[in-house]
Backbone bond lengths (Angstrom), bond angles and torsions (degrees), N, CA, C in turn:
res aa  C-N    CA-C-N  psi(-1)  N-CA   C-N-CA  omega(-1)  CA-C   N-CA-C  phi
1 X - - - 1.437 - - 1.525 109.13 -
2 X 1.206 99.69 142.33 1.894 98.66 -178.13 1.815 95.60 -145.96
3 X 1.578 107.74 145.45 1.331 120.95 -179.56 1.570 102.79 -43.83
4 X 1.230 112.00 134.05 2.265 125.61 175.32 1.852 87.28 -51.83
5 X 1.271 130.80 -54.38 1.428 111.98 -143.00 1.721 96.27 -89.33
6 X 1.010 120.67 6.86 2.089 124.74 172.79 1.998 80.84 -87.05
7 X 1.079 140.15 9.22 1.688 110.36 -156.02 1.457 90.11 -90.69
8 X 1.468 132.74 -32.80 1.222 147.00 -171.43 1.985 96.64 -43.06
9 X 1.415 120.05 -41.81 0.879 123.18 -168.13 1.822 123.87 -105.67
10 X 1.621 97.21 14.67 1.544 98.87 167.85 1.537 103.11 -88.90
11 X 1.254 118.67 150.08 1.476 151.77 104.87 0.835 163.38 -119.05
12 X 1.574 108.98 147.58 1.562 106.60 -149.59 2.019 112.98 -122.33
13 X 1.736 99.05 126.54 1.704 94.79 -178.79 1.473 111.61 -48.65
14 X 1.405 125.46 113.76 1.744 106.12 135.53 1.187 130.10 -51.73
15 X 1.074 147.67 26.00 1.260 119.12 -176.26 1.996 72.06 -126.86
16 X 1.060 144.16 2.89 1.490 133.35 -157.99 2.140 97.06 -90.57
17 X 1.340 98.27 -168.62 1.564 92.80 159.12 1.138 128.75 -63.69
18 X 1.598 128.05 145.95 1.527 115.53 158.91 1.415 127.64 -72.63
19 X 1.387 86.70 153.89 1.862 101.10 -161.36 1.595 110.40 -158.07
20 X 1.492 76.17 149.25 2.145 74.34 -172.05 1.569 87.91 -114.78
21 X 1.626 92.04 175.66 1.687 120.06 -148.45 1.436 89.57 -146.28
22 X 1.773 133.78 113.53 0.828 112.68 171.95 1.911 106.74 -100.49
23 X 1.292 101.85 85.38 1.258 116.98 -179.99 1.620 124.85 -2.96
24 X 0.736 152.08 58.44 1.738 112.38 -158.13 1.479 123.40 99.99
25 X 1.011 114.78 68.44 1.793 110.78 179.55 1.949 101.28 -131.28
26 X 1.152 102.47 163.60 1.513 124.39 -178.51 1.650 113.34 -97.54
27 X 1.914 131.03 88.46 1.130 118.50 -174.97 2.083 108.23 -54.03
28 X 1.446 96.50 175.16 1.725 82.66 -173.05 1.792 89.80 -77.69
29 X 1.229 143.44 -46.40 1.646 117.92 156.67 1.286 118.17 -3.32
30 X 0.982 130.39 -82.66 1.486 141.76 -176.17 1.333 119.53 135.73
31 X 1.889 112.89 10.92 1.379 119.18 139.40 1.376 148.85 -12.00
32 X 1.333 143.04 66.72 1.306 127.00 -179.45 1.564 104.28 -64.46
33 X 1.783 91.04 127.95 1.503 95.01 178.78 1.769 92.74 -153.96
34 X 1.401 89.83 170.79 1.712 115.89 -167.85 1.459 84.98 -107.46
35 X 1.705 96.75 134.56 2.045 116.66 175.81 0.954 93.35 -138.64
36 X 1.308 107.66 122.67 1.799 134.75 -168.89 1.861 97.81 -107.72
37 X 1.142 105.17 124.94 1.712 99.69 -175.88 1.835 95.02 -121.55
38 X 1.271 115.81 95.68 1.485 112.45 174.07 0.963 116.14 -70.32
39 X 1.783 129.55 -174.40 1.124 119.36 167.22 1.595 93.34 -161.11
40 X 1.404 130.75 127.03 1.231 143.69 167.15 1.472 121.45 -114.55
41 X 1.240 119.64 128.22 2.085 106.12 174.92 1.439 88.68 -142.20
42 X 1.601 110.58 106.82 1.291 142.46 175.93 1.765 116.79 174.96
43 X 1.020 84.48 -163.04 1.604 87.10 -171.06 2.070 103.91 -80.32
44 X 1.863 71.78 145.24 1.811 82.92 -178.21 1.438 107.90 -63.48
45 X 1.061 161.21 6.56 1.418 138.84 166.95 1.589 113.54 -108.89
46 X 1.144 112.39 -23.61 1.652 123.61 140.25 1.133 112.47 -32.39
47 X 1.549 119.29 -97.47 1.506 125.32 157.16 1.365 114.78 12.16
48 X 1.675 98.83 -83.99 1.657 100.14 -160.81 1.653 115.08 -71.05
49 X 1.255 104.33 -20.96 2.003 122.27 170.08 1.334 98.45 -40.28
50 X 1.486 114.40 -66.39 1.848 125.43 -165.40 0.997 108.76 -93.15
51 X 1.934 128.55 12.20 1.438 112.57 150.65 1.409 129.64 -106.26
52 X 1.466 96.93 -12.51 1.706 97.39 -178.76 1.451 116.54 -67.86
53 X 1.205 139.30 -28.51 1.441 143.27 144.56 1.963 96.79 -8.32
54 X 1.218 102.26 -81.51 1.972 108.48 -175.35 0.970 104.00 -85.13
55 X 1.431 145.67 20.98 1.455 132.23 106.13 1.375 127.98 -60.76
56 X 0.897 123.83 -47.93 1.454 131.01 174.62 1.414 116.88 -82.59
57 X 1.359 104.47 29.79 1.427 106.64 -177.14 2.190 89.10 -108.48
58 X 1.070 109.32 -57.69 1.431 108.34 169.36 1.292 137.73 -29.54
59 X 1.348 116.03 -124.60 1.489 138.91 13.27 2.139 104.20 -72.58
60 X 0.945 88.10 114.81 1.982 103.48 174.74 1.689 110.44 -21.41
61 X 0.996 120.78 167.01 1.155 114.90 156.49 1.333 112.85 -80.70
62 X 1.016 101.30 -59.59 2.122 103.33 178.25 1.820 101.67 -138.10
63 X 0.921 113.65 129.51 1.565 133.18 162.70 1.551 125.09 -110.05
64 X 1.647 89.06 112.48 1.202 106.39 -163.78 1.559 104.87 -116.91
65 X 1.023 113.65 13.89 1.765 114.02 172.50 1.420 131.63 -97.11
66 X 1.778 105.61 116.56 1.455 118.48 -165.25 1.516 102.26 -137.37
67 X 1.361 112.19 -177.69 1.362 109.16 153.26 1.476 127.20 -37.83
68 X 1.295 106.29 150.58 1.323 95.79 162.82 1.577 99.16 -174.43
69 X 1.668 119.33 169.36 1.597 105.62 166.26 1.517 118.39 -100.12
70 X 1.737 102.58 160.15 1.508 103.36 -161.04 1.615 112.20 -30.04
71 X 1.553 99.35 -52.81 1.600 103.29 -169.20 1.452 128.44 -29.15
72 X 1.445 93.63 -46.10 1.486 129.10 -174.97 1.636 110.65 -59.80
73 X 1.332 113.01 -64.74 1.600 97.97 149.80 1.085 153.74 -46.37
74 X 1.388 111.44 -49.46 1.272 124.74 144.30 1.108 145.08 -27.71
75 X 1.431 128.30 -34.64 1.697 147.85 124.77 1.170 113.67 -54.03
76 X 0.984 143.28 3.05 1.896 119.80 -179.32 1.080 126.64 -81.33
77 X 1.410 119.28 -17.21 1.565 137.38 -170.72 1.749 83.15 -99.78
78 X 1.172 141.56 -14.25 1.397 111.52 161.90 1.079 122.41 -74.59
79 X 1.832 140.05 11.20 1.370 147.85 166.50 1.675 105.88 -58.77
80 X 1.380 88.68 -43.62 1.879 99.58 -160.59 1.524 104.02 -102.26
81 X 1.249 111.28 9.67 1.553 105.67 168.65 1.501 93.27 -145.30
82 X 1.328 105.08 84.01 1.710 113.52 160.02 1.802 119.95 -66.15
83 X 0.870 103.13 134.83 1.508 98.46 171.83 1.734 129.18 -71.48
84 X 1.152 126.32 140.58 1.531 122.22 -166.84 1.330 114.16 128.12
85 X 1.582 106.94 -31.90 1.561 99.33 -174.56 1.477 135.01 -104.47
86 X 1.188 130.38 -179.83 1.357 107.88 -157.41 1.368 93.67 -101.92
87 X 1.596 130.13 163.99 1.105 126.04 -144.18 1.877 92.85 -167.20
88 X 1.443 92.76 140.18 1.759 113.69 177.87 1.002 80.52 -160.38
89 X 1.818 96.93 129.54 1.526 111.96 154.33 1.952 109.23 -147.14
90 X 1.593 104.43 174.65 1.517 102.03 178.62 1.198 95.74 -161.59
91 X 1.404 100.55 154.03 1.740 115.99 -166.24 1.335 125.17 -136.51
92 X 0.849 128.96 176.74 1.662 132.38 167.91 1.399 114.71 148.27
93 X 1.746 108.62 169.62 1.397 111.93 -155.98 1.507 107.06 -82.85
94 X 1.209 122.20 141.69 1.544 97.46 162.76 1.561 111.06 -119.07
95 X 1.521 99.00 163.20 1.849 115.44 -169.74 1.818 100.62 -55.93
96 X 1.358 103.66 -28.24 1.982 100.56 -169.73 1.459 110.37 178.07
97 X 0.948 117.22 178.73 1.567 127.99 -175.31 1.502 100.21 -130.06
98 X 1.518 105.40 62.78 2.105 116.47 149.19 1.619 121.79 -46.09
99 X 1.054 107.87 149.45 1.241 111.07 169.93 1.589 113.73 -42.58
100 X 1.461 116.31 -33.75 1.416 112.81 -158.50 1.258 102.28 -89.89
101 X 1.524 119.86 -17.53 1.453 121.38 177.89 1.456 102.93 -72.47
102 X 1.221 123.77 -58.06 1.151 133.97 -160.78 1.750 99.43 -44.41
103 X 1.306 114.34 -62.46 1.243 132.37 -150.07 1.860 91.25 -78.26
104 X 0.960 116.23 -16.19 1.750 122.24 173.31 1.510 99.03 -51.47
105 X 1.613 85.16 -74.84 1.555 101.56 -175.53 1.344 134.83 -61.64
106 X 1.403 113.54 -4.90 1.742 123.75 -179.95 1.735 77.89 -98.63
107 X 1.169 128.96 -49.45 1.439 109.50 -153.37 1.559 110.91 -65.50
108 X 1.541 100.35 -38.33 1.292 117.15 -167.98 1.972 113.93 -59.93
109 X 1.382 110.79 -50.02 1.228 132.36 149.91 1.395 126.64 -13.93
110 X 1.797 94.32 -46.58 1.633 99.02 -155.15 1.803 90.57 -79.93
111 X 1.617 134.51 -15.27 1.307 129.47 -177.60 1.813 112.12 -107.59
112 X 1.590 114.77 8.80 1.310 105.11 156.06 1.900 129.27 -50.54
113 X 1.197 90.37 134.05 1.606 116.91 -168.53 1.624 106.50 -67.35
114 X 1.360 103.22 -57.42 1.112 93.51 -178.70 2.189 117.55 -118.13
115 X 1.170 106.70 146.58 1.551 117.16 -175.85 1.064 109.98 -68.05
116 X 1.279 136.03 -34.03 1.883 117.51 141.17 0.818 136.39 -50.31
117 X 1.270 126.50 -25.87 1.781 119.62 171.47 1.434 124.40 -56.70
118 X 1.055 126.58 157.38 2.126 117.04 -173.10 1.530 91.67 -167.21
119 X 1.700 108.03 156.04 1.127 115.38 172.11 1.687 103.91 -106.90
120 X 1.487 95.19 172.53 1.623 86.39 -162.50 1.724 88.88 -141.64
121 X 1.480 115.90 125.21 1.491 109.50 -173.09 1.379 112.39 -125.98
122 X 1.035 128.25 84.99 1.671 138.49 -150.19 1.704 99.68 -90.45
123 X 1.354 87.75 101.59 2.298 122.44 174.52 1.552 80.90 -35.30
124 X 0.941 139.06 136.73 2.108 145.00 118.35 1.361 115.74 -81.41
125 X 1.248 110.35 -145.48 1.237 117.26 -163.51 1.803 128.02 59.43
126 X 0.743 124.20 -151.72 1.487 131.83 174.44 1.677 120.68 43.89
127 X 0.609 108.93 -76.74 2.353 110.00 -173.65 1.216 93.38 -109.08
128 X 1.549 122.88 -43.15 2.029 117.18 151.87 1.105 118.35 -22.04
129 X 1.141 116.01 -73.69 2.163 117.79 -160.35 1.634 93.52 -93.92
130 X 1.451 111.02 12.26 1.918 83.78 157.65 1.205 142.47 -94.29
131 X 1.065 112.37 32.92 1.447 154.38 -129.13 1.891 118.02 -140.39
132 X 0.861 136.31 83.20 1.921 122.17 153.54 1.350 114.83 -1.16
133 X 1.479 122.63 122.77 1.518 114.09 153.78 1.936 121.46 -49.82
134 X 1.387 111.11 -17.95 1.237 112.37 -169.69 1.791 92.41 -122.94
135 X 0.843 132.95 12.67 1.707 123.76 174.03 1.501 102.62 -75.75
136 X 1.578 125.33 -33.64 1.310 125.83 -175.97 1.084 114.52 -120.96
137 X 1.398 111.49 -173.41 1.729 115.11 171.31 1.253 107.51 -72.50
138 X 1.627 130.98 -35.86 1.357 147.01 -151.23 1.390 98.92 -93.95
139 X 1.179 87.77 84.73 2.588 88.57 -176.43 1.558 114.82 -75.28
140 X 1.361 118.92 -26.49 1.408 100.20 -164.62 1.609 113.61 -107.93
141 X 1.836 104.13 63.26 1.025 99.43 160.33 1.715 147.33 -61.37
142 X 1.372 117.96 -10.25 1.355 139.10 -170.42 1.491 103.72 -77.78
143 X 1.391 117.43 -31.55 1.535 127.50 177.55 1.414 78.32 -42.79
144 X 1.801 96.72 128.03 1.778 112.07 127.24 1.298 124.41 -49.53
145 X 1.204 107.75 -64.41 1.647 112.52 -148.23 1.972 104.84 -136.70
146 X 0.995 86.06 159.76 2.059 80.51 176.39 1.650 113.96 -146.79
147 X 0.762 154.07 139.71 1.541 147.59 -103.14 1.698 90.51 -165.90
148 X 1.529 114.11 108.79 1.665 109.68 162.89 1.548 89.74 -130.08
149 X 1.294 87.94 128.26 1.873 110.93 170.62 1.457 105.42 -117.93
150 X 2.056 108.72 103.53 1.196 110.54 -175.50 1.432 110.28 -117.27
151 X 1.304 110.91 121.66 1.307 114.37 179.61 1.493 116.52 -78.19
152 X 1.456 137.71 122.46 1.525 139.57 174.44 1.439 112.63 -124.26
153 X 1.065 113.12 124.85 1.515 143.47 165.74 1.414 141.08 -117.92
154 X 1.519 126.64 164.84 1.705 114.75 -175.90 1.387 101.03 -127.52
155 X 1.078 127.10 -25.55 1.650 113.86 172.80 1.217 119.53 -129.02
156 X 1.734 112.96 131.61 1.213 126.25 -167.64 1.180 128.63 -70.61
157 X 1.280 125.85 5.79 1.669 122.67 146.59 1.392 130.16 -70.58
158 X 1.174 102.09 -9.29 1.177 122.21 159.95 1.375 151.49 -75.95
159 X 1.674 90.73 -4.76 1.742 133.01 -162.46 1.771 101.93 -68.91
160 X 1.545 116.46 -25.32 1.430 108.60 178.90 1.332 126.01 -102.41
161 X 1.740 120.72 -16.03 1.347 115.70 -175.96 1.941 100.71 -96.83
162 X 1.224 108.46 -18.42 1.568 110.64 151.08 1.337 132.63 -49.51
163 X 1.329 107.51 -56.25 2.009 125.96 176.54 1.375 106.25 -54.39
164 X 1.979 94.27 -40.47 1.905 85.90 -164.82 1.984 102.75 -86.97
165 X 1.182 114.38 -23.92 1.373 119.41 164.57 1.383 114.98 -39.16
166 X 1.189 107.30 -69.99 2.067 106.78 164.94 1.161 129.21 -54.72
167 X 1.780 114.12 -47.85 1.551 98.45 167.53 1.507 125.46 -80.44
168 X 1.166 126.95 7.88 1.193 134.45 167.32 1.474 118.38 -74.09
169 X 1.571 107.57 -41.33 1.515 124.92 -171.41 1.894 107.69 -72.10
170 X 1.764 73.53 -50.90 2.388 85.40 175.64 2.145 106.21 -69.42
171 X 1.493 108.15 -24.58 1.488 63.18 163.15 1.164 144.15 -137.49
172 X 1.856 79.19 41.73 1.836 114.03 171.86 1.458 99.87 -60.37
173 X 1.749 121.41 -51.91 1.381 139.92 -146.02 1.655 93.27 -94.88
174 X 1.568 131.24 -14.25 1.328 107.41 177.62 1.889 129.79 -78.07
175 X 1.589 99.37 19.28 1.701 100.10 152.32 1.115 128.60 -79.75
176 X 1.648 109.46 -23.35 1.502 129.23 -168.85 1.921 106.69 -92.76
177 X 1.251 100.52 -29.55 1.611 115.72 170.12 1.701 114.98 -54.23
178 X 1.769 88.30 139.17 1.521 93.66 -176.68 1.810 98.94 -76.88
179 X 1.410 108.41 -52.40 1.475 106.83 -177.35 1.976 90.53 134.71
180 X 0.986 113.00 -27.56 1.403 120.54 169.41 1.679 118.94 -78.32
181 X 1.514 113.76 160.73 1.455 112.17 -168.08 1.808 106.26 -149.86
182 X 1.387 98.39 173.30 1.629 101.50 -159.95 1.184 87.34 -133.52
183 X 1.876 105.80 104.95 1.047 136.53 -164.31 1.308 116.93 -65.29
184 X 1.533 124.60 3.99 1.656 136.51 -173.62 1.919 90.64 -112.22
185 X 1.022 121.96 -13.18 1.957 116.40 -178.09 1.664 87.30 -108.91
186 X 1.118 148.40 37.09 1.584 124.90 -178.92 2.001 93.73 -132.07
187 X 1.305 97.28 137.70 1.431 102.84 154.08 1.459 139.20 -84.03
188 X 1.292 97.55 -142.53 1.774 86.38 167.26 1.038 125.89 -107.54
189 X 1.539 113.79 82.28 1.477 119.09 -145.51 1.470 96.75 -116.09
190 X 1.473 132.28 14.50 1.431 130.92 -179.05 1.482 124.56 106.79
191 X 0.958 103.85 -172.80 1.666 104.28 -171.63 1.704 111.60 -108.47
192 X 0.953 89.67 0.75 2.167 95.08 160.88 1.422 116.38 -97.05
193 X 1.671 108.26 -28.01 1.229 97.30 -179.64 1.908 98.15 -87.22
194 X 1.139 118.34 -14.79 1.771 110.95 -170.23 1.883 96.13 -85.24
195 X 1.712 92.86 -28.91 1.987 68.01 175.84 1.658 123.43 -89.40
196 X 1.444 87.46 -11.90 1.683 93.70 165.86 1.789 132.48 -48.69
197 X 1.516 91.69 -25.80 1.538 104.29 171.85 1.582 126.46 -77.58
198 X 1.301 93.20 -3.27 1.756 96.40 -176.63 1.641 99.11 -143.20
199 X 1.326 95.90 169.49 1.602 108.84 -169.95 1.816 81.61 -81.17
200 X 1.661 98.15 -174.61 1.292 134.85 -149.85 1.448 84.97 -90.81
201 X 1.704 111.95 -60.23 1.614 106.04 -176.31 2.152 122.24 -76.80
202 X 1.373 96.10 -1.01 1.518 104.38 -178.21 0.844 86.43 -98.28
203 X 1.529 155.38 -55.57 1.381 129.05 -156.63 1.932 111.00 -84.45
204 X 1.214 116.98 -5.87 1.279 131.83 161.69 1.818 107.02 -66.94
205 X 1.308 108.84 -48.29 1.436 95.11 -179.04 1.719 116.70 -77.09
206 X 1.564 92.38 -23.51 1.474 88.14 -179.29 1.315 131.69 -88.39
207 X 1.228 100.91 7.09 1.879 129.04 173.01 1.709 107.27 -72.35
208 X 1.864 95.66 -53.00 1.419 120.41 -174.84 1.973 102.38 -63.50
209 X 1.144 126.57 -52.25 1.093 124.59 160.47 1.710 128.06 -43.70
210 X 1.115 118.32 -41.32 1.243 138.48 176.72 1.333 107.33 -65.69
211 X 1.038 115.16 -28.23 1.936 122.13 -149.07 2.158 86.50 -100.25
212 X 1.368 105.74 -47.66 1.458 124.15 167.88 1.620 115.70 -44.43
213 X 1.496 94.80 -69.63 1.460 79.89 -172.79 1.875 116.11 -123.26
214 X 0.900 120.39 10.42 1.316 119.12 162.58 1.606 110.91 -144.39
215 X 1.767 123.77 85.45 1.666 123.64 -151.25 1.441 68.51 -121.32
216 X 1.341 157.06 92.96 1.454 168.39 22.87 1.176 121.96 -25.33
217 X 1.897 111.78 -44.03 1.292 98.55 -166.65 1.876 122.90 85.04
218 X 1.531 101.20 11.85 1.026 90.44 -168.55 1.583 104.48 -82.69
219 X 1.512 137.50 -6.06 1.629 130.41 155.82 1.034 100.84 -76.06
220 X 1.439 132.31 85.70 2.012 138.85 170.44 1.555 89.09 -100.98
221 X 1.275 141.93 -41.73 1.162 112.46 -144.79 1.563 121.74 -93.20
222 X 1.508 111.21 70.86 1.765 136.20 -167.02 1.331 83.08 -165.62
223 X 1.524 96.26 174.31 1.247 132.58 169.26 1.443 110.03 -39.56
224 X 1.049 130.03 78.51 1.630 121.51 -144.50 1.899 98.42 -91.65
225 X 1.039 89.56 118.04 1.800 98.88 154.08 2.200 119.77 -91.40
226 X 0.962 105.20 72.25 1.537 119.47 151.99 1.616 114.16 3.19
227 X 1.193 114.63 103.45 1.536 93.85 143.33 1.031 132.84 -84.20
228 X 1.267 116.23 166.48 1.681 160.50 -179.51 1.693 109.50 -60.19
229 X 1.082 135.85 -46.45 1.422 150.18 -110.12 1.537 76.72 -132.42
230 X 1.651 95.10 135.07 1.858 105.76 144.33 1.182 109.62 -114.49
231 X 1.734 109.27 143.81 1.197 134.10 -148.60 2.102 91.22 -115.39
């Protein structure tokens, strides 16, 4: 963890491992601070080689990264997203992390409503972009970085200066936006935002798949890609 207003002054290699950044979170103090959640699977002195760099970028607020098993990582981001509360969020990739973005998002931060809310800035590059935009379903490997601003709250009178907190923040950040989205952060926000997640020729095959083996439609309830076909 490192103080929100030092964030102006991280950077981070693409070409290094991927790693998430939980942008923006509220310590229970009432700290705004940056929680960096790495992730390495290789040997421990490896590991600690390619982390002391963001150790020695501080000194952290608290460092809490050791061994551990996958699972164990894999749960940690359920600390900061408890279940119960009410929740708006919006996402998308962005071209880079500029100075002017950066400083969007520390500024923007500093007038969140509520101390559950956090931004979430998910590292790319690395075992991502080794890859074809068209080898998979998953096209926008070239994204750097991808941006979920989730707003969380507990009481529903509260339901509007929250909503406008996020969309205020997403469309501070849509200069910095690719215009593309990561089809696992989107709701049911329509069929521009579900084809936005895939290229022109992936969502063509995945229509053609759809039309194959489920031309009812009876898996709708996701990001639904439609078939083609009358049944």
């Amino acid at each position: 963890m490192i103080d929100l207003s030092r964030m102006k002054s991280v950077r981070v290699d693409p070409a290094r491992q991927t790693a998430r950044a939980e942008g923006g979170a509220t310590l229970p103090d009432g700290t705004p601070a940056v929680v960096t959640i790495t992730g390495f699977c290789g040997p421990l002195e490896e590991g600690e080689r390619l982390l002391q760099p963001l150790r020695a970028f501080g000194p952290p607020l608290q460092d809490l990264v050791g061994p551990m098993p996958y699972t164990g990582l894999q749960s940690i981001v359920e600390t900061v997203n408890p279940p119960g509360l009410r929740n708006y969020w919006k996402s998308g990739y962005l071209q880079g992390l500029s100075e002017e973005a950066l400083t969007t998002l520390v500024d923007s931060f500093a007038t969140v409503p509520s101390p559950q809310s956090h931004m979430v800035i998910d590292h790319l590059g690395g075992a991502v972009s080794r890859r074809g935009r068209e080898e998979t379903a998953y096209t926008h490997r070239d994204a750097p970085y991808n941006l979920l601003i989730v707003g969380m709250w507990s009481n529903p009178g509260e339901d509007d200066q929250n909503i406008r907190w996020v969309r205020g923040l997403w469309e501070a950040m849509h200069p910095f936006a690719s215009g593309e989205v990561y089809v696992n952060y989107e709701a049911d926000q329509g069929i521009d935002r579900v084809k936005a997640a895939y290229s022109e020729a992936a969502y063509a095959r995945l229509v053609a798949l759809k039309n194959q083996y489920d031309p009812t439609n009876l898996f709708r309830l996701n990001q639904n890609i439609k078939p083609t076909v009358s049944v």
